[in-house]
ZALOLUM-709433 format. One record per residue (C-alpha): residue number from 0; residue in three letters; x, y, z. Coordinates in nm, 2 decimals, always signed. Example, Ala and Ser with C-alpha at 12.3 -4.5 7.8 and 13.67 -1.06 7.14 Angstrom:
2
PT     n   res       c1       c2       c3
PT     0   ALA    +1.23    -0.45    +0.78
PT     1   SER    +1.37    -0.11    +0.71
END
This chain:
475
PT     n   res       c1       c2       c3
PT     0   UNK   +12.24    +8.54    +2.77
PT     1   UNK   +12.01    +8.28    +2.67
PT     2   UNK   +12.06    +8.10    +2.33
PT     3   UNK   +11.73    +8.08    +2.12
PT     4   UNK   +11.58    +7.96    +1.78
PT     5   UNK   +11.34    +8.10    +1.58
PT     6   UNK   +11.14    +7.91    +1.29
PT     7   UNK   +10.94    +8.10    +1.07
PT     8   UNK   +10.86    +8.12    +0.71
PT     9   UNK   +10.78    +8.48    +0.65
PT    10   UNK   +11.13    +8.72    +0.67
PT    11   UNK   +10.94    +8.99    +0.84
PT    12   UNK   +10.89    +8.78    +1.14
PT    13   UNK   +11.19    +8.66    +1.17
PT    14   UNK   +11.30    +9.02    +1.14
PT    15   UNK   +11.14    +9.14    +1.40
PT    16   UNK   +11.23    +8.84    +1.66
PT    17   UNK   +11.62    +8.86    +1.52
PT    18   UNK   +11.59    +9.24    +1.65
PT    19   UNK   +11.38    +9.21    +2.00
PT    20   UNK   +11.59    +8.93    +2.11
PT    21   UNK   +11.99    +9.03    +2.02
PT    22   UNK   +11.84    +9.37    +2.20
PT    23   UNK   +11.78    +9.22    +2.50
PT    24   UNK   +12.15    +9.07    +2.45
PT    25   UNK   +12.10    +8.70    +2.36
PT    26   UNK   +12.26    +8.50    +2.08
PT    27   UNK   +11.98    +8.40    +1.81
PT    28   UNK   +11.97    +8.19    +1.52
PT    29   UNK   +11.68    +8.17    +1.28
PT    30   UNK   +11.53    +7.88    +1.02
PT    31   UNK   +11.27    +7.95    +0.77
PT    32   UNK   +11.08    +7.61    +0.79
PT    33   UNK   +11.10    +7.26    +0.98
PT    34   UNK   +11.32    +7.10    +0.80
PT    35   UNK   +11.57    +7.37    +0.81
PT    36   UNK   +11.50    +7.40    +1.19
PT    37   UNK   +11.64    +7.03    +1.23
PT    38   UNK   +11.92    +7.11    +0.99
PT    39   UNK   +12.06    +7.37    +1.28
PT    40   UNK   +11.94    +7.14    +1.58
PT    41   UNK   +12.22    +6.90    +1.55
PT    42   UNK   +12.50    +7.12    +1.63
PT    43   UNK   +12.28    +7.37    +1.79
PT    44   UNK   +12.10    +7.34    +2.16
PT    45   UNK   +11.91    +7.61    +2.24
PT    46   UNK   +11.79    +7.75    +2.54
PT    47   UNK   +11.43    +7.91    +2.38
PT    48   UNK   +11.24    +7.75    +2.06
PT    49   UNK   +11.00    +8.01    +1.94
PT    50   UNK   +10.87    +7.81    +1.64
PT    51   UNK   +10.56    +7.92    +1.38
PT    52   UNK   +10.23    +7.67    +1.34
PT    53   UNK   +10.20    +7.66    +1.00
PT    54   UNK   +10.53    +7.60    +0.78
PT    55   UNK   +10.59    +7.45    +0.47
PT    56   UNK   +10.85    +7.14    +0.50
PT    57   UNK   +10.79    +7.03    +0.83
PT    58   UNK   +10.53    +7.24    +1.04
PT    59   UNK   +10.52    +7.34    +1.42
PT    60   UNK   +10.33    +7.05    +1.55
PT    61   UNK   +10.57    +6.78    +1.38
PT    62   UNK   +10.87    +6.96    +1.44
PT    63   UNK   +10.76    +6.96    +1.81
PT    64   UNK   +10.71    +6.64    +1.87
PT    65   UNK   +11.03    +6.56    +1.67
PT    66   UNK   +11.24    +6.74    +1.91
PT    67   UNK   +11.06    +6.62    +2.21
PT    68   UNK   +11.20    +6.32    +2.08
PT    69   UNK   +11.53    +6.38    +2.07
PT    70   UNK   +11.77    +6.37    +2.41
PT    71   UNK   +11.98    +6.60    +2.41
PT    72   UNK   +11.68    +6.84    +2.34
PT    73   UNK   +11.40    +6.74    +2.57
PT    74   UNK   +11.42    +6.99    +2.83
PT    75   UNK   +11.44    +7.32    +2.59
PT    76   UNK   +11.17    +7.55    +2.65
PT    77   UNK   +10.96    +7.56    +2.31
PT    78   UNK   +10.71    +7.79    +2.24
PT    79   UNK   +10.45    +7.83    +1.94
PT    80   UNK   +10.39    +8.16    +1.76
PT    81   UNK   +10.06    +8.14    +1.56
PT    82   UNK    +9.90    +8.33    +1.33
PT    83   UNK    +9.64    +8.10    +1.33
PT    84   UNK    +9.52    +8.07    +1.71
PT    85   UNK    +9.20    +8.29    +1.74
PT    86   UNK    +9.06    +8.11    +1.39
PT    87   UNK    +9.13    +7.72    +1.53
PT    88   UNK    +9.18    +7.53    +1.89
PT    89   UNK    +9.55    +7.43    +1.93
PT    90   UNK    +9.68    +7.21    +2.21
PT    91   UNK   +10.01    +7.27    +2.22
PT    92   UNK   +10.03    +7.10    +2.53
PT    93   UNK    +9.92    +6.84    +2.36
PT    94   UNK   +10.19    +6.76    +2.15
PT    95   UNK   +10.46    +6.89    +2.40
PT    96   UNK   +10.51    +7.30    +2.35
PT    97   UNK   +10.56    +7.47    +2.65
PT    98   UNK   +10.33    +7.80    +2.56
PT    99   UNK   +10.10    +7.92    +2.28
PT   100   UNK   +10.17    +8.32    +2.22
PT   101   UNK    +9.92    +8.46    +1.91
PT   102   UNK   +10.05    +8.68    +1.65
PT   103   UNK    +9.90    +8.98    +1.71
PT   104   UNK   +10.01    +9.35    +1.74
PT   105   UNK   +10.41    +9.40    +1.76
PT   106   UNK   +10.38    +9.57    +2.15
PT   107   UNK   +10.12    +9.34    +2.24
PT   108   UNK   +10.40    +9.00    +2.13
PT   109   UNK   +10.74    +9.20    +2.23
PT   110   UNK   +10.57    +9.18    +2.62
PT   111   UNK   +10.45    +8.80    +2.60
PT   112   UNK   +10.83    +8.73    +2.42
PT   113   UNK   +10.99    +8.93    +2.70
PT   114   UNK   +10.86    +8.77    +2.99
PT   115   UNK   +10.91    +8.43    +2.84
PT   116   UNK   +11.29    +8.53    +2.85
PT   117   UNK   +11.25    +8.59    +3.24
PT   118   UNK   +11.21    +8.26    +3.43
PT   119   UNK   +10.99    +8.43    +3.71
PT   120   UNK   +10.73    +8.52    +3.50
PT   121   UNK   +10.79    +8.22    +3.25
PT   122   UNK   +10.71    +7.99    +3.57
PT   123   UNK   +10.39    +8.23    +3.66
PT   124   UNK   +10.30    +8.17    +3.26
PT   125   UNK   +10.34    +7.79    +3.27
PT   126   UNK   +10.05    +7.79    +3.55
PT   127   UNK    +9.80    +7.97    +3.29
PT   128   UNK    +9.67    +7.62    +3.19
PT   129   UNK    +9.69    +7.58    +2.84
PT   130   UNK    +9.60    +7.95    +2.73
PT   131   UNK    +9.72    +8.12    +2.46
PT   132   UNK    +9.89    +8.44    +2.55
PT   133   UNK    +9.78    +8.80    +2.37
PT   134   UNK    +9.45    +8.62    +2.21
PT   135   UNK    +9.22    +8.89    +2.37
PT   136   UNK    +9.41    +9.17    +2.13
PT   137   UNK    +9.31    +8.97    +1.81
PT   138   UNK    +8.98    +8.89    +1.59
PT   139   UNK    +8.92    +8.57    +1.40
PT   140   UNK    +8.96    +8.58    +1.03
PT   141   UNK    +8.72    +8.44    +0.79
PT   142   UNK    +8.97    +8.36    +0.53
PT   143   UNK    +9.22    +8.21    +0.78
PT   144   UNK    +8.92    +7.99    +0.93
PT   145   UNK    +8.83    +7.82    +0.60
PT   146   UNK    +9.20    +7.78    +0.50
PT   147   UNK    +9.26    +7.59    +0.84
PT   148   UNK    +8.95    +7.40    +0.80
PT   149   UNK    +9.03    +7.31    +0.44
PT   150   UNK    +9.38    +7.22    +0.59
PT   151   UNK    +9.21    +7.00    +0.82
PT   152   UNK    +9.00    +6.85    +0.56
PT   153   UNK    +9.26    +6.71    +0.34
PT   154   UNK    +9.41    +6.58    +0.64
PT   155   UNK    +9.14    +6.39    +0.73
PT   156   UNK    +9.13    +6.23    +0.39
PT   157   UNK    +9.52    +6.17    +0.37
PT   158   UNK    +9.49    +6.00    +0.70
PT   159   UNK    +9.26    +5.74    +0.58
PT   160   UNK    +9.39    +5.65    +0.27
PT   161   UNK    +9.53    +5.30    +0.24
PT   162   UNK    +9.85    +5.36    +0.07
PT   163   UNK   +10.16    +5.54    +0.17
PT   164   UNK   +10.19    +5.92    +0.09
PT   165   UNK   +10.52    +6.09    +0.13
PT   166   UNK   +10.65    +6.46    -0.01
PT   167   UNK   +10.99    +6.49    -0.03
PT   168   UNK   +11.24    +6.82    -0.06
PT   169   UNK   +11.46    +6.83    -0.42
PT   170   UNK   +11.70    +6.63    -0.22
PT   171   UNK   +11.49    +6.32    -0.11
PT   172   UNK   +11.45    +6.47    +0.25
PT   173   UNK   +11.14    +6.35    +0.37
PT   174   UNK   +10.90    +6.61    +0.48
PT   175   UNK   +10.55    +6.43    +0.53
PT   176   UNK   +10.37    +6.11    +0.54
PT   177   UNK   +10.06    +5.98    +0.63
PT   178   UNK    +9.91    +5.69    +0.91
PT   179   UNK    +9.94    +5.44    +0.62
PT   180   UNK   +10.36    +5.53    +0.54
PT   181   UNK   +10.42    +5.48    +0.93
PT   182   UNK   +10.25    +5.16    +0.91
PT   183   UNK   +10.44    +4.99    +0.58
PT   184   UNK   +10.77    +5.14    +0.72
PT   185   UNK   +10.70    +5.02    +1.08
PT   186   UNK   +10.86    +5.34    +1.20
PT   187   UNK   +10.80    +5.63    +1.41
PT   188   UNK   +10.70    +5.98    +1.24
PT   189   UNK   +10.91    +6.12    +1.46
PT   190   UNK   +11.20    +5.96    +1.32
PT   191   UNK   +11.09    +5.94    +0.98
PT   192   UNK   +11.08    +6.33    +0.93
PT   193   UNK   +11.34    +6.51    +0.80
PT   194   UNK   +11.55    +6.14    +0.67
PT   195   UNK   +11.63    +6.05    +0.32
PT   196   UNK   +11.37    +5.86    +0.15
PT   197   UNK   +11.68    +5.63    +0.03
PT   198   UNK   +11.70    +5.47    +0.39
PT   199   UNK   +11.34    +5.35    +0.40
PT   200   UNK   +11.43    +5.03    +0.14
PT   201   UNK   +11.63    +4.76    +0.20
PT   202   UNK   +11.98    +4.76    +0.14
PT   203   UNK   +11.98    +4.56    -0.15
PT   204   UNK   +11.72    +4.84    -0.32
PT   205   UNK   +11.89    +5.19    -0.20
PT   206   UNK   +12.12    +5.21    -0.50
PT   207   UNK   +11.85    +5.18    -0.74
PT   208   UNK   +11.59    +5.40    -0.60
PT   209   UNK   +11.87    +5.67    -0.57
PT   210   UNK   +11.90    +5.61    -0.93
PT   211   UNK   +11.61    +5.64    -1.03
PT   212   UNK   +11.48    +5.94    -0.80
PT   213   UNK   +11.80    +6.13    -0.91
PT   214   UNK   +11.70    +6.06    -1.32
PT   215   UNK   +11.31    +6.22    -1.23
PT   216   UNK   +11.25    +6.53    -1.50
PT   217   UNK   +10.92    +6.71    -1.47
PT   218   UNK   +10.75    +6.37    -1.52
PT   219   UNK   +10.58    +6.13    -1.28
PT   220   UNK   +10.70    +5.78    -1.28
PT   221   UNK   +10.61    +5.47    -1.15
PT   222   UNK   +10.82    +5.19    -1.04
PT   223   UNK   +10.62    +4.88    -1.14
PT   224   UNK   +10.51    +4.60    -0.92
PT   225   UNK   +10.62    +4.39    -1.15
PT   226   UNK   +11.00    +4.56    -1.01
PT   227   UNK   +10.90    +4.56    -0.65
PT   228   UNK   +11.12    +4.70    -0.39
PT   229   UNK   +11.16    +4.62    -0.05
PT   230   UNK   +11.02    +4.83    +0.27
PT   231   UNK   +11.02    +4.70    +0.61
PT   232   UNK   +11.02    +4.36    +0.48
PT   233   UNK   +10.71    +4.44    +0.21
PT   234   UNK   +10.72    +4.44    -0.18
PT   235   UNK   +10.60    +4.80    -0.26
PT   236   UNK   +10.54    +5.04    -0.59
PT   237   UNK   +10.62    +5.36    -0.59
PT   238   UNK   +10.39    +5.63    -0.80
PT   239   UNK   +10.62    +5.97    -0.78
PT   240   UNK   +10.47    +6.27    -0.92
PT   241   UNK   +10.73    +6.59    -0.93
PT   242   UNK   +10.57    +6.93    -0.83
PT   243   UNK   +10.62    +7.29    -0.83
PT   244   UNK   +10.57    +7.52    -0.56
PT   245   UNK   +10.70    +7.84    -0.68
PT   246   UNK   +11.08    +7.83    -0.68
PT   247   UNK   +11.12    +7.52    -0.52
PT   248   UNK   +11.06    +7.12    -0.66
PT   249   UNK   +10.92    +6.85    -0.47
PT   250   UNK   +10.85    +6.53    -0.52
PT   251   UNK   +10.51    +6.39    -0.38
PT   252   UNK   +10.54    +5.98    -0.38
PT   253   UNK   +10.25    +5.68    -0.33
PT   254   UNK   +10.38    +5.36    -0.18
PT   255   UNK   +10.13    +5.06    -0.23
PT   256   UNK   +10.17    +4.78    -0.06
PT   257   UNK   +10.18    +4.49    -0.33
PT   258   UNK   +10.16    +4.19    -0.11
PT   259   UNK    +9.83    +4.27    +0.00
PT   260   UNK    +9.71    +4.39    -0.31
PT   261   UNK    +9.82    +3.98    -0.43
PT   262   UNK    +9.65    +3.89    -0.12
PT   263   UNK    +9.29    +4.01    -0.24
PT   264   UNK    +9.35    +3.94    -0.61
PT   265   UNK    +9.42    +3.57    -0.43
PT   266   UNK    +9.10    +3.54    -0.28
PT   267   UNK    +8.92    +3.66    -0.53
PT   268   UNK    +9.04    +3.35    -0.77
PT   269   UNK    +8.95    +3.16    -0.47
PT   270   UNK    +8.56    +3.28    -0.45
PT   271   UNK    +8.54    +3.23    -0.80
PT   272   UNK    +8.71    +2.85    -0.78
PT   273   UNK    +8.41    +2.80    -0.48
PT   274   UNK    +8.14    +2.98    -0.68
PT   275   UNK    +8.27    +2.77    -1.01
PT   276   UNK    +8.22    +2.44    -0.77
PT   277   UNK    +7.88    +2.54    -0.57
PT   278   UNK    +7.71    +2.60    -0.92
PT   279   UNK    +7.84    +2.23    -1.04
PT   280   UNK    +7.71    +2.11    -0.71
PT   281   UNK    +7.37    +2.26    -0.74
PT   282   UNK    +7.30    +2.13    -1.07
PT   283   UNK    +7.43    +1.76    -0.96
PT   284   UNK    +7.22    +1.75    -0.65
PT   285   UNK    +6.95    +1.84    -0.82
PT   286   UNK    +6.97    +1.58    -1.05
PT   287   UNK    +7.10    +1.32    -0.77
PT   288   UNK    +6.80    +1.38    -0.55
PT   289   UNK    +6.53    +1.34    -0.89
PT   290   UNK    +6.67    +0.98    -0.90
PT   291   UNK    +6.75    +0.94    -0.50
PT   292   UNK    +6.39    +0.95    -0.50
PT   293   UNK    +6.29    +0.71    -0.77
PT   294   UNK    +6.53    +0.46    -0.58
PT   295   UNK    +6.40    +0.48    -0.23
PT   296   UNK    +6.06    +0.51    -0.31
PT   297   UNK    +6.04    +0.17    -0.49
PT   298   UNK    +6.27    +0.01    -0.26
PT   299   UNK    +6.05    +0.13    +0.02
PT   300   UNK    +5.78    -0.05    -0.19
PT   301   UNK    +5.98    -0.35    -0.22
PT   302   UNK    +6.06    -0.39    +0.19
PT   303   UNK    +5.68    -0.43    +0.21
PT   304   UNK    +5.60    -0.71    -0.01
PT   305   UNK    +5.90    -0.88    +0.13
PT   306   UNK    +5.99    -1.10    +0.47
PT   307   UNK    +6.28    -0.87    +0.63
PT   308   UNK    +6.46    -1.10    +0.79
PT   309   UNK    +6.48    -1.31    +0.42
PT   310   UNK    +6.78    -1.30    +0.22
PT   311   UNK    +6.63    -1.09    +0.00
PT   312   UNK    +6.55    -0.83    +0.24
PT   313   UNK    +6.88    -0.82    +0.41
PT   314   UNK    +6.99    -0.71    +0.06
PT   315   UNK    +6.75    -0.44    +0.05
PT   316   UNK    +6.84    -0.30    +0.41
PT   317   UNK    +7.20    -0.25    +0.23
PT   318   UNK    +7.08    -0.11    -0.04
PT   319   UNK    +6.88    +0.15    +0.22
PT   320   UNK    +7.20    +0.18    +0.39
PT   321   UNK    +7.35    +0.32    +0.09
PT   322   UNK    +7.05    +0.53    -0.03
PT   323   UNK    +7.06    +0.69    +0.29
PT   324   UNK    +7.47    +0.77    +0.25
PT   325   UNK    +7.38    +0.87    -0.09
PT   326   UNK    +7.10    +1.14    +0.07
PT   327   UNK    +7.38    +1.29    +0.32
PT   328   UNK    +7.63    +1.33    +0.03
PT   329   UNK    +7.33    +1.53    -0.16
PT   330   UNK    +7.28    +1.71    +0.16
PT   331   UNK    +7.65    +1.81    +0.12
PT   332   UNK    +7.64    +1.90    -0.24
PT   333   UNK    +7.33    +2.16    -0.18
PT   334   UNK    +7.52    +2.31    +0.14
PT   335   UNK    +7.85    +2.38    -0.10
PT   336   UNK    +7.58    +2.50    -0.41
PT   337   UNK    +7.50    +2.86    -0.42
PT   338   UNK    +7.08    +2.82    -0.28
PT   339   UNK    +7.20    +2.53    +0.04
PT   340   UNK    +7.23    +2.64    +0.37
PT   341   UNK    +7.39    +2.49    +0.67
PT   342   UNK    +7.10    +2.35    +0.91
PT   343   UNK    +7.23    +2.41    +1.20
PT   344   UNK    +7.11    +2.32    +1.56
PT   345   UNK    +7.26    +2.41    +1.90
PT   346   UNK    +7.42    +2.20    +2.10
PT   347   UNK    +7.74    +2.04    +2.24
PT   348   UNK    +7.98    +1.93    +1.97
PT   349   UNK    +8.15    +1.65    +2.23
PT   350   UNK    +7.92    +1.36    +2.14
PT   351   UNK    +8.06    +1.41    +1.74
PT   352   UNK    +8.44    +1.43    +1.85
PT   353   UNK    +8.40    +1.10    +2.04
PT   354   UNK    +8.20    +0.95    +1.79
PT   355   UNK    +8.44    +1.06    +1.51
PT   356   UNK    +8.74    +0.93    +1.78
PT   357   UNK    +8.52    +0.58    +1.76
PT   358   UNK    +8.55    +0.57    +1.32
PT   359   UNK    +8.94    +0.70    +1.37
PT   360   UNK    +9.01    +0.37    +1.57
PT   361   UNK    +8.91    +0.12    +1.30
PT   362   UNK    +9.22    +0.21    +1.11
PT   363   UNK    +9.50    -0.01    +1.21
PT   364   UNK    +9.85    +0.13    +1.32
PT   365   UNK    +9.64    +0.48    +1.42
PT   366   UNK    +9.64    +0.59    +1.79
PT   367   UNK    +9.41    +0.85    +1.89
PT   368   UNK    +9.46    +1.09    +2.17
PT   369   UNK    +9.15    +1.34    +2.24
PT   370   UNK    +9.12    +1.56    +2.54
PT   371   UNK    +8.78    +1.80    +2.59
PT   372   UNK    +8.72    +2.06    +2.86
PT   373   UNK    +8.49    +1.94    +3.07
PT   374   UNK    +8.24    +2.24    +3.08
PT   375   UNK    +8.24    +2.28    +2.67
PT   376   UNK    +8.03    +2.54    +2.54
PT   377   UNK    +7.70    +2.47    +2.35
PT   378   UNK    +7.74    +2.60    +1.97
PT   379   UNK    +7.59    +2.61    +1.69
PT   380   UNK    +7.68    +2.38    +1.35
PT   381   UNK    +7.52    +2.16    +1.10
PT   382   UNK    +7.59    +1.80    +1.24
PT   383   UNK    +7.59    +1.66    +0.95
PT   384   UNK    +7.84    +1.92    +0.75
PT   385   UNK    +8.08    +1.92    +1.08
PT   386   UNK    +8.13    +1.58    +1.11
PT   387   UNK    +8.20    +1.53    +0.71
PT   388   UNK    +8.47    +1.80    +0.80
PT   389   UNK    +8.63    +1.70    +1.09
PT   390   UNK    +8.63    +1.34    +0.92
PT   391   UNK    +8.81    +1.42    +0.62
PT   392   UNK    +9.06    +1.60    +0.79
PT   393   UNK    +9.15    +1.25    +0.99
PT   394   UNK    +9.11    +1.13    +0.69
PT   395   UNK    +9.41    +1.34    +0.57
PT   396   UNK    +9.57    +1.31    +0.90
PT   397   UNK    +9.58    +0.97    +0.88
PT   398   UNK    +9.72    +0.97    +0.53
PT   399   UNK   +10.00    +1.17    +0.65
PT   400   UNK   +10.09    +0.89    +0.89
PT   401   UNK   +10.15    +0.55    +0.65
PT   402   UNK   +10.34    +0.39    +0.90
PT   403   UNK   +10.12    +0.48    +1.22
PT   404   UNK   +10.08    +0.72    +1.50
PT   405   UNK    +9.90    +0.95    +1.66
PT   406   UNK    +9.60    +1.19    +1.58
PT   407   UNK    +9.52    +1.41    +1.87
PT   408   UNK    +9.20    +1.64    +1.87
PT   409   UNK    +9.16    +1.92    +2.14
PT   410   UNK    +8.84    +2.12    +2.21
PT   411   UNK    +8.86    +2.43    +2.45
PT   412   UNK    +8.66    +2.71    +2.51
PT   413   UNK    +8.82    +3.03    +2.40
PT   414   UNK    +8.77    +3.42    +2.44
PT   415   UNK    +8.82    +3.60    +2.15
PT   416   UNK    +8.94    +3.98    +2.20
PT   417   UNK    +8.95    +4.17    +1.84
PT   418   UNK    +9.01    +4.53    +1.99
PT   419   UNK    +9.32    +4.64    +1.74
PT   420   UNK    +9.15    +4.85    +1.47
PT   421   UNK    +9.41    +4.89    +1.21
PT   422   UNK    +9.50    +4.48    +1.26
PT   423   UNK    +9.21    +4.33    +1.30
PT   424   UNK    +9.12    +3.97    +1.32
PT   425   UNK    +8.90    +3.79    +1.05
PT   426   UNK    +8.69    +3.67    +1.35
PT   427   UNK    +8.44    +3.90    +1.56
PT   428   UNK    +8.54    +3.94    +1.92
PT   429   UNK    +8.31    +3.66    +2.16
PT   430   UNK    +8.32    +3.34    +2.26
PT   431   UNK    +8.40    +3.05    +2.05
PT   432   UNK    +8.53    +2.62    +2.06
PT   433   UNK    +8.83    +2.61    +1.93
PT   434   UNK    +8.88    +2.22    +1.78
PT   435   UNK    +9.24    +2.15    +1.70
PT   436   UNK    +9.36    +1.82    +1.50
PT   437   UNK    +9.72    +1.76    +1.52
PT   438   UNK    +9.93    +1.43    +1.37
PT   439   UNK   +10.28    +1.30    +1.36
PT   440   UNK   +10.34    +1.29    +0.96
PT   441   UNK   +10.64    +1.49    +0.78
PT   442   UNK   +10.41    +1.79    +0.74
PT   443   UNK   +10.28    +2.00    +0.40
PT   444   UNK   +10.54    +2.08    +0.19
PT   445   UNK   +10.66    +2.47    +0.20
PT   446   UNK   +10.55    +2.48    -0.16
PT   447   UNK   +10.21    +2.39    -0.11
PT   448   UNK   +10.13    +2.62    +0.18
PT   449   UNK    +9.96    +2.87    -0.02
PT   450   UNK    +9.73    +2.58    -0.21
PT   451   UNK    +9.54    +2.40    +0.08
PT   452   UNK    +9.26    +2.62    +0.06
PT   453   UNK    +9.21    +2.59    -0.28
PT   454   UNK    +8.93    +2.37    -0.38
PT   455   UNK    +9.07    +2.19    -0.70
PT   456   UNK    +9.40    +2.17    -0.58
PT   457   UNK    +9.55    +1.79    -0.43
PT   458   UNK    +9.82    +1.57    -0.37
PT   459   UNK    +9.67    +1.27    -0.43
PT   460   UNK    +9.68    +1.06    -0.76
PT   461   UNK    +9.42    +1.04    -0.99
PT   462   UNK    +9.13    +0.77    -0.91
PT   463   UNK    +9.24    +0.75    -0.53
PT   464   UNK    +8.90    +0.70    -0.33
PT   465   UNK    +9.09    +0.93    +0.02
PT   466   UNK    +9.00    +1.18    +0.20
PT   467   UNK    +8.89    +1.48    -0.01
PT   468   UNK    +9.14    +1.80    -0.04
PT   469   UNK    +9.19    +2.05    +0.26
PT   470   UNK    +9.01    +2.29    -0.02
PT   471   UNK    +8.69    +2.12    +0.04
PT   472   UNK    +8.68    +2.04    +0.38
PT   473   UNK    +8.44    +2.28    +0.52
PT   474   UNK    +8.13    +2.34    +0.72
END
């Protein structure tokens, strides 16, 4: 006597298995969906699983892979009945079932049953690789092929949405969710099936969302980010929208993860703060270079009529000196504004690290420490723009250190490998030079972590001539 299961939603099916089996003398038991199915699987091992494809709460595939999962039931023999296997491809091996057998005619399934219960012939089965037993006695279905395909459809578009979607049972059990709810729970499917929605939130939150799920009339509700609750260590809100399917209530829910929604409405007050700055920086640069070129071109006037090595024209080399610093920081202004462009040029960046390391040393109390691989890669970068960065942060380095130490500046070639596609970096995959700048000061405060970037924000006091913010230090 063999103990067996058999999942199925319609009662006629499970009719007729209930009646070829206990005639053949085995114990049965029967579930009418998935959920059910797991309900009976944790007092009951069975022998056989002859489970349906398509089930409400919880369907064939799932529940498979669920109990492949599980211990204590990895070795039972599961097999899927379809009514859907001449209209789409399954691969049951796929997701773990033993064999496929396709609803069909009554004398056709009773044989295919029958010899699954006999281990000779269940063993001369198994080498049938992959088929699916009693096809050749059925037809495809028209209407069966566009409801699969449909099925399929919105599975593709639940599977590529970006926030969590859950359906739940009138008692919170959890029945399915989407790529996106595996991700913001950092759990399995397998495990998440079939569990009270309660246990997904934090500890501190399980008491309220049981309140508030257990409150729910025929209404949806939303549970405000302004509220946010706690999954897996992310701030989520909830969207729960009851439903009725015939006799039955469930719940479907969408979980949003907040943090990153904060994360984009962030850096979109940040392109607005740069776009804000590059329009200022247009207009001055513009007007700086109008009377830039007044200046030079009558002090290049000047340098003629007079003797350079005079008093007089040592004072107008300076003042060159200066128009020319005064021309780089307009170079800089039309590079932040929205219509400058980085000029870049290839080539090694070593000669501007040492040449930077050669500025750092002038400032008293400051040691410098500066290691670069030997075989550097070439790259390309505006000269002028990198060195104004890499300069004021030393600049800022160096300000973190009042009472001396060291700056140390690394440069390394480094491989860059960005094959995760659901976490991918904010860098394409290639080579790059990494540069790293490192002092001994106290560090940024915790509470200004989130500011550096931002191009008006600073530490320093009003009418310091420093180092400009970590905001605008770029190139």
């Amino acid at each position: 006597m063999k103990r067996i299961l058999v999942i199925d939603n319609h009662p006629v099916m499970l009719k007729y298995m209930t009646n070829l089996l206990e005639r053949e003398g085995h114990q049965v038991k029967t579930a009418e969906d998935g959920l059910s199915a797991l309900d009976i699987l944790e007092t009951y091992v069975p022998d056989i699983i002859f489970c349906d494809m398509v089930m409400p709460r919880i369907d064939g595939e799932k529940l498979c892979r669920i109990v492949r999962s599980m211990p204590a039931l990895k070795d039972v023999f599961f097999v899927i009945v379809s009514g859907v296997a001449a209209e789409s491809e399954i691969d049951f091996r796929g997701f773990g079932a033993d064999l496929c057998i396709a609803k069909g005619p009554f004398n056709v399934m009773s044989e295919h049953v029958l010899n699954v219960l006999s281990e000779p012939k269940r063993d001369a089965l198994l080498d049938r690789a992959g088929e699916i037993l009693g096809l050749e006695s059925i037809y495809p279905r028209s209407v069966a092929k566009e409801l699969w395909r449909s099925k399929r459809h919105f599975e593709v578009i639940l599977d590529h949405m970006s926030e969590g979607m859950l359906e739940l049972t009138s008692d919170r059990r959890i029945v399915y969710v989407n790529p996106s709810t595996i991700s913001l729970t950092g759990m399995v499917e397998e495990r998440i099936l079939g569990t009270d929605f309660i246990n997904l939130f934090h500890e501190s939150h399980k008491q309220s969302v049981r309140e508030v799920v257990e409150a729910i009339d025929d209404r949806p509700l939303k549970i405000h980010e302004i509220f946010p609750l706690l999954v897996n260590c992310k701030q989520v809100s909830l969207y729960i929208l009851p439903v009725r399917d015939e006799d039955r209530l469930l719940y479907v829910v969408i979980m949003t993860d907040i943090g990153e929604k904060r994360v984009a409405e962030a850096r979109l007050q940040q392109a607005l703060k740069t776009e804000a700055i590059a329009t200022l920086a247009g207009g001055i640069a513009h007007d700086y270079n109008n009377l830039l070129a007044i200046i030079m071109g009558n002090l290049s006037m000047a340098q003629e009529e007079i003797d350079p090595h005079s008093l007089i024209g040592g004072l107008l080399h300076e003042i060159e000196q200066a128009s020319f610093k005064a021309r780089d920081l307009t170079h800089q202004f039309l590079t932040l504004s929205q219509g400058g462009y980085p000029r870049k040029e290839r080539g090694s960046i070593e000669s501007l690290l040492k040449a930077i390391q050669g500025e750092a040393q002038a400032h008293e109390g400051i040691e410098y420490a500066i290691s670069i691989q030997d075989d550097l890669w070439p790259v390309e970068y505006d000269s002028r723009q990198m060195h104004y960065a890499i300069t004021n942060v030393f600049t800022n380095a160096m300000e973190a250190m009042p009472q001396g130490g060291t700056v140390t500046i690394q440069a390394e070639n480094k491989v860059i490998e960005n094959k995760d596609k659901k976490f991918p970096l904010l860098l394409d995959g290639g080579k790059y030079v990494r540069i790293s700048i490192r002092d001994e000061g106290k560090g940024i405060p915790e509470e200004h972590l989130k500011q550096i970037f931002d191009p008006y924000f600073s530490t320093k006091e009003r009418g310091e001539q420093k180092g400009m913010g970590m905001g605008l230090t770029t190139a």
